[in-house]
C-alpha positions in Angstrom: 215.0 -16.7 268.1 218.2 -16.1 266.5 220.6 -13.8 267.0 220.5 -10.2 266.0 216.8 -10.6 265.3 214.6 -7.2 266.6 211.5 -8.2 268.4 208.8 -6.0 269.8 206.9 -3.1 268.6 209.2 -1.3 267.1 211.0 -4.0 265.0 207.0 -4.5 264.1 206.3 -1.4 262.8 209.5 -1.0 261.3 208.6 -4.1 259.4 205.0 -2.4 258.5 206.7 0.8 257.4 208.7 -1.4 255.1 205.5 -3.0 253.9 204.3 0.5 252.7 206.6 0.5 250.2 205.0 -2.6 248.3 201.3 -1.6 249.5 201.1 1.5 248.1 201.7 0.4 244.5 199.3 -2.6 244.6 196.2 0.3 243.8 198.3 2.1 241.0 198.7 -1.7 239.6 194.8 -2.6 240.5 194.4 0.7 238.7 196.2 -0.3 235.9 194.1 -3.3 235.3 190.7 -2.2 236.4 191.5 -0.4 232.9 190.2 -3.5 231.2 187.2 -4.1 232.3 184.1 -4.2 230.8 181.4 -1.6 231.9 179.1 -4.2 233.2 182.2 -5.7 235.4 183.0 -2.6 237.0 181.4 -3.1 240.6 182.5 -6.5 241.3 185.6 -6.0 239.1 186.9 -3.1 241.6 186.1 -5.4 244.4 187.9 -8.7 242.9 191.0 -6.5 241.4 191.4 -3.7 244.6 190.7 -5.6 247.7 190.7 -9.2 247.8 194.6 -9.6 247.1 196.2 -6.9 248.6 194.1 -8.5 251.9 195.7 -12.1 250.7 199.2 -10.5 250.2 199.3 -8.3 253.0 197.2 -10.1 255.7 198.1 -13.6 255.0 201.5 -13.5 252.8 203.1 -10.6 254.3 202.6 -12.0 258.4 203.9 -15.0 257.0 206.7 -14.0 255.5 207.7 -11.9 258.4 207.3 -15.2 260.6 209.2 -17.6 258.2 211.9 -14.6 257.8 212.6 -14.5 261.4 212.3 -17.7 262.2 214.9 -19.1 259.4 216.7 -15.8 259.7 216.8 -15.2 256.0 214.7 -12.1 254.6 214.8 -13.8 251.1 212.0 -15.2 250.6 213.2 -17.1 247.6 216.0 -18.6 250.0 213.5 -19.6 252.6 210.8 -21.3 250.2 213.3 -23.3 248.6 215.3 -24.2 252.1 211.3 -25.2 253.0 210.3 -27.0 250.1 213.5 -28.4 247.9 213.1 -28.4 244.3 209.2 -27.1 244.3 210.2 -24.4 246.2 213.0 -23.6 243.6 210.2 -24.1 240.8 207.1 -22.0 242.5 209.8 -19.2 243.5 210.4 -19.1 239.2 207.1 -19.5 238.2 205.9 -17.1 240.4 208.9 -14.4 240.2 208.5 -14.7 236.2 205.0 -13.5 236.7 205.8 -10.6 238.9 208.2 -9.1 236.8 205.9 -9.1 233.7 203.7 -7.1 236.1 206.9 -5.3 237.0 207.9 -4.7 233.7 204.6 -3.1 232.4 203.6 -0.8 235.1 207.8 0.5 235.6 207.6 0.9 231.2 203.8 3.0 231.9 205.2 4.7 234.5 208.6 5.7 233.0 206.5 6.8 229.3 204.0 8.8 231.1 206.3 10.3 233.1 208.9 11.6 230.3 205.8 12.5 227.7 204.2 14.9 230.5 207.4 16.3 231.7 210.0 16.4 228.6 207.6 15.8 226.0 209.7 12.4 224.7 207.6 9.6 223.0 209.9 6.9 221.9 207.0 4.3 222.6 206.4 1.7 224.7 208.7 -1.2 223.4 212.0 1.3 224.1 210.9 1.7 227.8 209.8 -1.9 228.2 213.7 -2.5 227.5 215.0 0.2 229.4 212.9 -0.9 232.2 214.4 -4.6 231.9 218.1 -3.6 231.6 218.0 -1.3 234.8 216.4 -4.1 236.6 219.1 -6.6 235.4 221.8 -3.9 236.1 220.1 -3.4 239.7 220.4 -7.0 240.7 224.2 -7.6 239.7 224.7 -4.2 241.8 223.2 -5.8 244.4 220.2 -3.6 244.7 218.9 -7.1 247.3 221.2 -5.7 249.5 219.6 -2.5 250.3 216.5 -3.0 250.0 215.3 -2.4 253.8 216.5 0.9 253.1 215.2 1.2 249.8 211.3 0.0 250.9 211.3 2.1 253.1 212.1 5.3 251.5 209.5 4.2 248.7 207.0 3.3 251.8 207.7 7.1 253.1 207.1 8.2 249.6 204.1 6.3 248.8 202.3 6.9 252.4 202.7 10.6 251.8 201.7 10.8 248.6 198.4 8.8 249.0 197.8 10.9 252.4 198.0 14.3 250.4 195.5 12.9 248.0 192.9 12.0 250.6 193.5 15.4 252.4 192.9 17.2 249.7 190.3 15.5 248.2 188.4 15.0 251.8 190.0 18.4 254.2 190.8 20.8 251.7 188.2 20.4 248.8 184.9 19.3 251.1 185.5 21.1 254.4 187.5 24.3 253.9 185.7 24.7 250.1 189.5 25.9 248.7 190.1 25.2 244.8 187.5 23.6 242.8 185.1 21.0 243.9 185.8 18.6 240.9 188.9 17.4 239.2 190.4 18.0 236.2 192.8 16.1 234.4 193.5 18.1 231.0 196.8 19.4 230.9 195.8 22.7 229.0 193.7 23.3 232.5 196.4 23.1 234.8 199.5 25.1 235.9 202.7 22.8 235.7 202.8 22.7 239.4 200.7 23.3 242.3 202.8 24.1 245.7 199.9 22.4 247.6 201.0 19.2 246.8 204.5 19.4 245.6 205.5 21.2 248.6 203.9 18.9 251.1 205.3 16.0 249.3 209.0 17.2 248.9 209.1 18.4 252.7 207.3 15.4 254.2 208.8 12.5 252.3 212.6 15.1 252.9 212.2 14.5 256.3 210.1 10.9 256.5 213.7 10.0 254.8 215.7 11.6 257.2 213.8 10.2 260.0 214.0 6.6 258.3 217.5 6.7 258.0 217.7 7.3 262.2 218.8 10.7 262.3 215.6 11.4 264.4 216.0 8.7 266.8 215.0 5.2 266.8 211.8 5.4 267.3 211.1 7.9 264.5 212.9 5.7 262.6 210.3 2.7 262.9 207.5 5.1 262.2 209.0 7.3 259.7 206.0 6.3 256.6 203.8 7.4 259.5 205.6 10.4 260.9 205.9 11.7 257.0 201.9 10.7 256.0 201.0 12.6 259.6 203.5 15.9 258.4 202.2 16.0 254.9 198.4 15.8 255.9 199.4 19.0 257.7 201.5 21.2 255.2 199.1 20.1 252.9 196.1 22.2 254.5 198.6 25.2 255.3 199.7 25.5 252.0 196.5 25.3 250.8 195.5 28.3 253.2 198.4 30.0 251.8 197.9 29.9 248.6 193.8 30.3 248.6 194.0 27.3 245.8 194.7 29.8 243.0 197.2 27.2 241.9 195.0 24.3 241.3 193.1 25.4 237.6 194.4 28.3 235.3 191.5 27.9 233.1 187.7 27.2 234.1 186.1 24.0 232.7 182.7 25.3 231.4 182.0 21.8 229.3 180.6 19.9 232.3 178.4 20.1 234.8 180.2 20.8 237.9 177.6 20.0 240.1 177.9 16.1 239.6 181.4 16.4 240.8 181.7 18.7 243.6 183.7 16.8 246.4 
């Protein structure tokens, strides 16, 4: 092995807790395309588009690239392909880094205009944040951003592990078996309050100190398990604050335009 290199469980999960951070955005980019398909599509579509690559990536790419990463020592993986493969290395690691970054590229310009028209009400339009979104990438990478992105990964792992483990709390502990807030969803804006403490709160506190424990101020081994240790937290605060609050926060107005019974949770 060489030297320096972690081995055991904990070096394992603290590679799976980096893993998070890329996992949890393949379904909010299988989302994003699953947008497209035709009606007819839908069943095997959501099957094709949300599970068969993130089990190829993740299952297959991911163990391999932890393998080839320790075994070469290099965490690059565009170092390691092209030390394994010479010039095709070079050219798949192109061809195949152009295409994620068109992925990149669209989902970080949706994200950044849904975000700003919800919240400050600013619509430039797409083709501004499709730039912005490629000059703070460039800007990234000649600060270096490679350099910390153990750290970075795993922050967004913390993030995204919490966030996803709030949803399914909610949606599964909170709406189905305690019967608080409504049992179906509602997405219009003129429907909702701004914020709703159940979720905010759990997901600042939880993903707070998931951080905190990542960065090894809880110990080493809270460090390794820190996505898990936040997701575990926020599942928690997430039924107390719901019990606090009696889920007065989640509509301020009544839908009475559908028929709630086909989407009670």
């Amino acid at each position: 092995m060489p030297e320096g290199v972690q081995v055991g469980g904990s070096a394992l999960l603290l590679c799976i807790g980096m893993q998070h951070g890329i996992m949890g955005l393949t379904p909010l980019l299988a989302s994003d395309y699953a947008r497209f398909l035709k009606p007819k599509d839908t069943k095997i579509g959501i099957f094709a588009i949300g599970f068969i690559p993130q089990i190829f990536c993740f299952g297959v790419m991911g163990g391999l690239g932890i393998w080839f990463g320790v075994r070469l020592g290099e965490p690059n993986p565009g170092v390691y392909i092209v030390l394994l493969l010479g010039i095709w290395g070079a050219l798949f690691t192109m061809l195949t880094q152009i295409r994620i970054n068109v992925t990149n590229i669209y989902s970080g310009s949706l994200s950044l205009s849904t975000f700003f028209e919800n919240i400050f009400k600013f619509k430039p339009g797409r083709r501004f944040w499709v730039v912005i979104t490629g000059v703070s990438a460039i800007v990234l990478m000649l600060l270096n951003i490679v350099n910390h992105l153990e750290a970075v990964m795993t922050f967004q792992g913390v993030f995204l592990l919490t966030w996803a483990t709030i949803l399914v709390t909610d949606a599964v502990v909170v709406k189905k078996l305690l019967k608080i807030g409504p049992g179906y969803y509602e997405a219009r804006q003129d429907h909702l309050f701004k914020w709703n403490p159940v979720g905010v709160g759990a997901l600042i506190i939880a993903s707070g100190l998931g951080t905190v424990a990542a960065l090894g101020f809880m110990g080493s081994f809270l460090a390794s398990t820190a996505a898990f240790f936040a997701a575990i937290l926020a599942a928690i605060l997430t039924v107390v604050l719901a019990l606090v609050t009696k889920g007065k926060y989640y509509i301020k107005k009544e839908a009475n335009d559908i028929d709630k019974k086909d989407y009670v949770a």
